[in-house]
N, C-alpha and C positions, 0 to 999 in steps of 0.2 A: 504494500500500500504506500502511495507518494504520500510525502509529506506536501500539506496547504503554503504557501507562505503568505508571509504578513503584506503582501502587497495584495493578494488574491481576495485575502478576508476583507479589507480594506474597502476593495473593488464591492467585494456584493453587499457590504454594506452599504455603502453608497447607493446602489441602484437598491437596494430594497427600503432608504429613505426616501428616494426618487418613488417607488411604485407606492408604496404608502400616501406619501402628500397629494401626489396625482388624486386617490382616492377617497381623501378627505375632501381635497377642492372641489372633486366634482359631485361629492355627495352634499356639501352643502352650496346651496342656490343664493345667489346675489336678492338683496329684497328687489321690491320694484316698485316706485313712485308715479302715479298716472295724473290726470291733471281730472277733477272729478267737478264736472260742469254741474250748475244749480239749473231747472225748469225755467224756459224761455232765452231770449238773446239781450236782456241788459246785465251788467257788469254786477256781481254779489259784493253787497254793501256791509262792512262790517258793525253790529249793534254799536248806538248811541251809548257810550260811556256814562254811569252809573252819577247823582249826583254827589253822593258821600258813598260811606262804607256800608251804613246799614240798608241802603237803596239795593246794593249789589248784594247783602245776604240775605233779603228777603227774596229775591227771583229763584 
């Protein structure tokens, strides 16, 4: 039986870091941000700001 040498081990370690990370990346999915339109064609206005604090905990 040959002996391995340390450059061999080396090597497959590498490539089974390589086959690994491959398979983390592609198991997890990038998120995805869409742009999500409100009912009809004018521009969504954002609520009229609260006139104190307790205005904004009561809604």
């Amino acid at each position: 039986m040959q002996r391995t040498t340390l450059r061999t081990l080396v090597l497959l370690l590498e490539l089974f870091a390589a086959v690994v990370s491959l398979q983390y990346l592609t198991a997890i999915r990038p998120a995805r941000a869409d742009a999500v339109w409100l009912a009809g064609n004018s521009p969504a206005y954002p609520p009229a700001p609260a006139r104190t604090v307790d205005d904004a905990m009561s809604t």
